[in-house]
Each structure stands twice: as C-alpha cells, then as structure tokens.
C-alpha positions as CSV (number, residue, x, y, z in Angstrom):
1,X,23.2,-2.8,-38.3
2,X,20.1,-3.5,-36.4
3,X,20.4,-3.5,-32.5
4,X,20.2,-7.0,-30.8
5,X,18.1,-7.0,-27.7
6,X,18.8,-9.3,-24.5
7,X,16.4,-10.9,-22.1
8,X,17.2,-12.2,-18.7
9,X,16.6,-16.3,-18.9
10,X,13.9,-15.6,-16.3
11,X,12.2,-12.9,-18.3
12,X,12.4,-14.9,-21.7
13,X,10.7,-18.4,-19.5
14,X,7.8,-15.5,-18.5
15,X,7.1,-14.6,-22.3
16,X,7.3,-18.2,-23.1
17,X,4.5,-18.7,-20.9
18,X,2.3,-15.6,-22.0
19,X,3.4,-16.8,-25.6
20,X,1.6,-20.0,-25.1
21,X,2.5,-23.6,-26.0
22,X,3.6,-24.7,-29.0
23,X,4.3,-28.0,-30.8
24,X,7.6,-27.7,-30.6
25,X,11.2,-26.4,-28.6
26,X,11.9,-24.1,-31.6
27,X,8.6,-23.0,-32.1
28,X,8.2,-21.9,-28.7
29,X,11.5,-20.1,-28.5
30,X,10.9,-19.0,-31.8
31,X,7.6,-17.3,-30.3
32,X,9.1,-15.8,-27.5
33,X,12.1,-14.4,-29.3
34,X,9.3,-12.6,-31.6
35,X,7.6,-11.5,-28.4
36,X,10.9,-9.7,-27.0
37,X,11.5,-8.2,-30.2
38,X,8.3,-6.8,-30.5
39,X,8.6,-5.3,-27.4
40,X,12.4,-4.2,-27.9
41,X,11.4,-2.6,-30.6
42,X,9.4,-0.5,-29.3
43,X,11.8,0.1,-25.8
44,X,14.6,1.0,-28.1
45,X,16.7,-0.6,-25.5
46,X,18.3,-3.5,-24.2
47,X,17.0,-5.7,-21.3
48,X,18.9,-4.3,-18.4
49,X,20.3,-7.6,-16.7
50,X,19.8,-8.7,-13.4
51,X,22.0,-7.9,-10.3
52,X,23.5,-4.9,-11.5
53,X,21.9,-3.3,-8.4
54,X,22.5,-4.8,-5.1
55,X,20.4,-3.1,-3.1
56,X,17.3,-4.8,-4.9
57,X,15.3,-8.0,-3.5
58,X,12.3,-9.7,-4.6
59,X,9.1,-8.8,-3.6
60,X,8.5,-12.0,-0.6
61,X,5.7,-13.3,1.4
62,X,1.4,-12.2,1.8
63,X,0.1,-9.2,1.1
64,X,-1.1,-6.5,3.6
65,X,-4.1,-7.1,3.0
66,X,-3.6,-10.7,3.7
67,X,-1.5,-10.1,7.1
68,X,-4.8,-8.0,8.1
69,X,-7.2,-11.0,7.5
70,X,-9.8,-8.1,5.5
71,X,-11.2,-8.0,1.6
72,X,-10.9,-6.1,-0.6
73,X,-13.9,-5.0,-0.7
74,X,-13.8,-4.3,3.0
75,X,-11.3,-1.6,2.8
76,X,-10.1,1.5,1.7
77,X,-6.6,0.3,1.4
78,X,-4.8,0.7,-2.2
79,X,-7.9,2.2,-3.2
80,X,-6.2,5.9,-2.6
81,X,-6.4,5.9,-6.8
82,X,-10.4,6.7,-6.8
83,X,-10.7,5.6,-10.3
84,X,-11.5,1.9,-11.9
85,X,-11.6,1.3,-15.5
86,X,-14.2,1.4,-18.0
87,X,-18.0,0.0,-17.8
88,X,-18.6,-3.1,-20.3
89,X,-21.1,-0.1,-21.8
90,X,-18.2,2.0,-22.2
91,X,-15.2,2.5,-25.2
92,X,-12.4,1.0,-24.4
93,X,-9.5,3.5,-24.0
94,X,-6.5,3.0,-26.3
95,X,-3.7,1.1,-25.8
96,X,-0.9,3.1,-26.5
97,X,1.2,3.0,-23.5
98,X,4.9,2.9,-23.3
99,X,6.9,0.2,-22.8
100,X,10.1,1.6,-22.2
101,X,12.5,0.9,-19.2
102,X,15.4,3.0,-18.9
103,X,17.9,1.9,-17.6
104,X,18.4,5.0,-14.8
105,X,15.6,7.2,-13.6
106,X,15.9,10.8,-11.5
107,X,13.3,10.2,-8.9
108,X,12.6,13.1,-6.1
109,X,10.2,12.9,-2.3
110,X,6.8,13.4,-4.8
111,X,7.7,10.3,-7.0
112,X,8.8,8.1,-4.0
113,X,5.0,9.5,-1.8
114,X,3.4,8.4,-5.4
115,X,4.9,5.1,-5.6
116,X,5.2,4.2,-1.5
117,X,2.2,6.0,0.0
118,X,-0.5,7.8,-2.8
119,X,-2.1,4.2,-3.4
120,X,-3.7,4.8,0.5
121,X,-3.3,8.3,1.5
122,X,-4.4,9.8,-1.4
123,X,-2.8,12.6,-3.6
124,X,-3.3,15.3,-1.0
125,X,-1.8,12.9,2.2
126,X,-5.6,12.7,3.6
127,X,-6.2,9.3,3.5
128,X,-9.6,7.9,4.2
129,X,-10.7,8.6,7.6
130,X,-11.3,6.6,10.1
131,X,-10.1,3.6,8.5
132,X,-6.6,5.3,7.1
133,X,-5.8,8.8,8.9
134,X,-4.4,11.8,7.4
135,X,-0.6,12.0,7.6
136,X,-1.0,16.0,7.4
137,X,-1.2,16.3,11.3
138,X,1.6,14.4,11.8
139,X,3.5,16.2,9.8
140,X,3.1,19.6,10.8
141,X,3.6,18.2,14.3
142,X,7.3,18.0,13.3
143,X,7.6,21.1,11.7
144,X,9.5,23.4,14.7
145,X,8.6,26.7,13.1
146,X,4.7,25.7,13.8
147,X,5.9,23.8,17.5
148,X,7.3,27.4,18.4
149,X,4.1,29.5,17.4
150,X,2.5,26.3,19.6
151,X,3.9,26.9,22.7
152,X,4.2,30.7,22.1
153,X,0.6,30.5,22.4
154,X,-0.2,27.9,24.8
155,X,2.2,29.4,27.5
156,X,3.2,32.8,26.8
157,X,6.4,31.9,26.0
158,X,8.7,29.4,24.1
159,X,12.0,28.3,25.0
160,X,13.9,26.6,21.9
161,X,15.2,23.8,23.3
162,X,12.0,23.1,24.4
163,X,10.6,23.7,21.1
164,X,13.6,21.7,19.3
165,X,12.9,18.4,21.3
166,X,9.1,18.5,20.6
167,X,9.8,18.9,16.6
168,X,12.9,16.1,17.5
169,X,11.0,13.8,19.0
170,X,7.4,14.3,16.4
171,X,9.9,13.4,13.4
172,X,11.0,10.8,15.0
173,X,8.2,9.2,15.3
174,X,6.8,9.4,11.8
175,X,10.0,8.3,10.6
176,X,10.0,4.7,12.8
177,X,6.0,4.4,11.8
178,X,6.8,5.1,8.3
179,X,9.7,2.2,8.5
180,X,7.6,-0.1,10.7
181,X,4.5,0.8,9.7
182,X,1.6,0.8,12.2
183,X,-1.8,-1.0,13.4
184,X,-3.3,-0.7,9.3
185,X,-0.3,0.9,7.8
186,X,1.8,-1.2,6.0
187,X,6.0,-0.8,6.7
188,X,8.2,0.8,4.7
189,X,11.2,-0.9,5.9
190,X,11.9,-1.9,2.1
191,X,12.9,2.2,1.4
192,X,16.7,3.6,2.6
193,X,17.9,6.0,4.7
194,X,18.0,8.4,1.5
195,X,14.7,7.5,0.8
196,X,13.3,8.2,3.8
197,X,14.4,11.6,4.1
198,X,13.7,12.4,0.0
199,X,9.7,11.3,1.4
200,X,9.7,13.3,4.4
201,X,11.2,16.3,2.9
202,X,7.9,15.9,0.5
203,X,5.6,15.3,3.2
204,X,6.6,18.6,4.8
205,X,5.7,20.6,1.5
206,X,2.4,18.7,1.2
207,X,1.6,19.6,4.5
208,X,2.2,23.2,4.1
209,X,4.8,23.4,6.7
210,X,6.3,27.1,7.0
211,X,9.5,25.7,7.4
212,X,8.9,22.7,4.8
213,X,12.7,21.1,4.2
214,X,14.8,21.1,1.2
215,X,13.7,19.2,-2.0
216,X,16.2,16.5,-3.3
217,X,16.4,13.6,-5.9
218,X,18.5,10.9,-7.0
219,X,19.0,8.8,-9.9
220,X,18.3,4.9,-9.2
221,X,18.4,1.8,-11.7
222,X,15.6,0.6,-13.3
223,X,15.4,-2.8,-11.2
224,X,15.0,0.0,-8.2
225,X,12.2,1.8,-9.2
226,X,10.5,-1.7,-10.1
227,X,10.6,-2.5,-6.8
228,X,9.3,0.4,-5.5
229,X,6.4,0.0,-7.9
230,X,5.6,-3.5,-6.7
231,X,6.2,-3.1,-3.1
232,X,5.2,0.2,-2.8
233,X,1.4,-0.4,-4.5
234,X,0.8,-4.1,-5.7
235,X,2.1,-5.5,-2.8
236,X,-0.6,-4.1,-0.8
237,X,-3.3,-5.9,-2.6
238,X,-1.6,-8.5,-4.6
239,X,0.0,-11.8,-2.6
240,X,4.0,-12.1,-3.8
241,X,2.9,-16.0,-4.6
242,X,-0.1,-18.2,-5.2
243,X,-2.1,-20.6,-7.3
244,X,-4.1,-17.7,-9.8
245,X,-8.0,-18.0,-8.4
246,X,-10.8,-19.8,-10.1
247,X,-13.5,-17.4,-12.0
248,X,-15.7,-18.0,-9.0
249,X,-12.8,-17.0,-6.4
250,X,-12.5,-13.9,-8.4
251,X,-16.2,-12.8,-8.6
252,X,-16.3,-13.3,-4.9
253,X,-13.4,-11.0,-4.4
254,X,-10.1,-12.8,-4.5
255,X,-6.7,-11.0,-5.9
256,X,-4.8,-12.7,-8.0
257,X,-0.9,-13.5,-7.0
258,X,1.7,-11.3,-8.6
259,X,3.3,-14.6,-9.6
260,X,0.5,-15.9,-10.9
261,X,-0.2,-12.6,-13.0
262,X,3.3,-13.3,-14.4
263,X,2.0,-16.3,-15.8
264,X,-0.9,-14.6,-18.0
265,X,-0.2,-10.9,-18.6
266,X,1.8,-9.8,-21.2
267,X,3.8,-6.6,-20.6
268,X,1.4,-4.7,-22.8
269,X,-1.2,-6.0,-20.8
270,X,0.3,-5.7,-17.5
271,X,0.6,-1.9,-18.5
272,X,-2.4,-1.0,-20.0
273,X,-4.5,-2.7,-17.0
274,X,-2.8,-0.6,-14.1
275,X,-2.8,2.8,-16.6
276,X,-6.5,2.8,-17.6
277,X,-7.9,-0.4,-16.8
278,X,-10.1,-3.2,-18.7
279,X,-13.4,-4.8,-18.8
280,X,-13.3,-8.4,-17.2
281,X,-14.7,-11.3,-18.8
282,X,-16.2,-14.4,-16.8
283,X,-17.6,-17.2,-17.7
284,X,-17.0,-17.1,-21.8
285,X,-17.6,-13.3,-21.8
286,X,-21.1,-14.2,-20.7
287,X,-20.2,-12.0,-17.4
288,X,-18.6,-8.8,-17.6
289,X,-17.4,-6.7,-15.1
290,X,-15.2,-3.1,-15.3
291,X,-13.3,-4.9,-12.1
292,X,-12.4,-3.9,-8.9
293,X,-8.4,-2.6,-9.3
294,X,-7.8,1.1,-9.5
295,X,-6.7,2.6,-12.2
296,X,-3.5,4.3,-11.0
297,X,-3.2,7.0,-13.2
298,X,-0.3,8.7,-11.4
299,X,2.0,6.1,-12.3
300,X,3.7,6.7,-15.5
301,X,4.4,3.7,-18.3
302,X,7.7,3.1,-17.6
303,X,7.0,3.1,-13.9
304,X,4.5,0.5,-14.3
305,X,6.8,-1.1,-17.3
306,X,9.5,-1.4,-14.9
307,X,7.8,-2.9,-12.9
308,X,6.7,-6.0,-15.2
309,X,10.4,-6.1,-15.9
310,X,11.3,-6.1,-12.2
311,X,8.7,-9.0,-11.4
312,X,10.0,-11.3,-14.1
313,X,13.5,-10.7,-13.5
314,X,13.2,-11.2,-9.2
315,X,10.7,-13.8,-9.1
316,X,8.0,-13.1,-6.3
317,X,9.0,-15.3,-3.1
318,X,6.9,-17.0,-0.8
319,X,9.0,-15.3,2.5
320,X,12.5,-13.7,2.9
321,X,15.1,-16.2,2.6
C-alpha cells in the first residue's frame, strides 16, 4: 500500500504559493498536493506536525544586521562561509541535494558551533579581525589547567583557589556574552542550558585547551534543529518579515525577508541555493550576477531542509508576542 504523506495547513498554503495560481480551487490544491508528493517521495517520510516540540518558537523581529544599521556589503558578518556560488561563466553544479527531514537528529558541541556561530567566526573560531574577534583567547582564558601554568609563571607560585576563581569567573563570562551577545555579536539567548554547555565543551577542544571538557550530544526533533538553522545563520542576514525587495533594491544590496523567500523558493530551491549556490538573474536575465550569499557548505541537506520545513510550519514574526 503506498505511504500517504501529511503536510501541516501552513506548509501546504507555502507550496500553494511557490505552485503558482491556477484557474481554479481544485487545480491549485490539485498542484500543491503534486508538489508535496513529489517531495514526500523523495523524504520517504511524513511531514512531522507542528507543536510536538514545545521548546520551539518562530524565528521574530529584524535581523542583526538590521539592529546594527550596516550592509551587507559592509561587513564580515555571516560571511564566516568564504565561499559564493558559481560565476554566470561557470557550470552550474548539480542539483541533487536531499530533501529529507527526519524526524529526530543526534546533534553534539561541533554541529551546535556550525549552526550558531561558524557563519561569523569561521571554522577554526578566528573570526575576522578587527571587525569579529577570535573566540580562541577567550576560551583558553577559561581553561584552569592553562590559568595555573599562568600564574605559576607570573608569580612564582599558584594557589588553586586562586586559580579556580580566575577559570570561574573567564567561563562565566563567555557563557553570559555567548547568551546576550555583545557590541557586534549577535545573542544566543534562543539556545538552552544543555546547549550551551554541548557549545562550550566544543569551544574548549577547538581551542586546544589541555584540559578541554567532555564531549556530549543529544537527540532533538526536527522542528529544533530548524530553528537552530534559521536563527543560528539566516537570521543574521535575513529579516524574520518583509515586503521581498524590488530588482533594483537587490542590486544595491538589500536581503530579502525570510517570509518573503517563503513565498518564492521551493524547497528544492531553498536547498540547493544555501548548499552550492545560483547564478542571479535581473532584469529578464539581461543581468546576471553569481550573488552575494555564501554558500554554506558545512550545513548538510537536511539541516538546511529542516529548515525550509521549520520556516513554513512557524511562520516568521514581526517581534515576540
């Protein structure tokens, strides 16, 4: 018997709009049922349904790059990725990305630094000074092994409380930055307590810490790792909500909505543009441009697939309720 596949009302009225208009009520849902199939198909799973996890909101309110008042083009931020898609001159790579969701994924401190903090501070935590800092410093200031051998040489001697409150107080402090983010650092108040110390457990093994801390993981729900997607990397560039920009708006810079990207971009499209990018057509094709979003190649499929899925089933709001 073949395997029915359901869509959340929300995510069917997104694939009704990327499906187009049509003459008529049936055709149109007769479109977008082909759509979901098409893409079920190749899932091999159901829609997961909204609201089976709690903890997850929708992604509200301006971008950080709005909040700062800078372009794009002005900055380094988001732009830890260091890659952009392919010249007009260029092939175009394949489209043969996944679009599978699973409903649970094991996630560990080096997916959450790739989804919450590679997009600015690069694979090897460096950043881009002196617009973003490395976090590598800060880091190895916590790390009491290398406090100890600090004082030990500073004074002659190290007592360990001494050495204990130092470490104690250093973590400390990159924790609260890391949840309220800082004077160009964006706050990471969306991630839990779990979270936080999965990412700094990370941090200390990318900084080389002698005394690094135990690696962990834990499994979250599809809708969770969505969200860490979007508010993790899109959400740095990309505004929750707004009108999508005219071709000239976009030449001069502007970044579409993530709303409004709901409204035009298929999942296959969605996917394929943050994997390995596309050529950008203005003006009738006339203009083409290999555009200015990174291609984040550290994100996998589903990760960016989840993501889609995410976006259409918690609509983007304009601010928290």
């Amino acid at each position: 018997m073949r395997r029915r596949y359901l869509a959340h009302p929300q995510l069917v009225a997104c694939l009704l709009a990327i499906v187009g208009s049509c003459d008529t009520a049936v055709t149109r849902t007769t479109s977008a049922a082909s759509a979901l199939d098409a893409i079920g198909l190749v899932q091999q799973l159901p829609w997961p349904n909204v609201g089976e996890d709690p903890t997850v909101t929708p992604v509200v309110g301006p971008s950080w790059l709005t909040h700062l008042g800078i372009a794009l083009k002005g900055t380094s931020l988001g732009q830890g990725a260091q890659r952009y898609g392919p010249a007009p001159d260029q092939g175009r790579p394949a489209r043969d990305e996944s679009l599978m969701v699973p409903g649970t994924a094991r996630i560990d401190g080096a997916d959450m630094y790739r989804l919450s903090c590679q997009a600015c501070h690069r694979a090897e935590g460096t950043g881009t000074p002196p617009e973003i800092h490395s976090l590598l410093g800060a880091i190895q200031g916590s790390s009491l092994a290398l406090v100890r051998a600090q004082l030990q040489q500073r004074t002659g001697q190290s007592t360990e409380p001494a050495a204990r409150a130092q470490a104690n107080r250093a973590r400390a402090d990159v924790l609260s930055r890391m949840h309220k983010g800082g004077l160009r650092m964006p706050p990471r108040d969306y991630l839990h307590a779990e979270d936080m110390r999965m990412l700094f457990a990370y941090l200390t093994h990318l900084a080389a810490a002698p005394d690094e801390e135990h690696q962990s993981a834990r499994v979250v729900s599809w809708a969770r790792r969505g969200e860490l997607v979007v508010k993790g990397t899109c959400h740095i560039c990309h505004d929750a909500v707004g009108p999508r920009p005219s071709e000239s708006a976009l030449l001069r810079g502007a970044v579409p909505s993530l709303a409004s990207l709901m409204k035009n971009k298929s999942i296959v499209d969605f996917v394929h543009k943050a994997r390995k990018g596309e050529v950008v057509s203005y003006h009738d094709s006339w203009l083409q441009h290999r555009g200015r979003m990174p291609v984040f190649y550290y994100l996998r499929d589903e990760e960016v697939a989840s993501a889609y899925v995410y976006l259409a089933t918690y609509p983007p709001q304009p601010e928290r309720p």
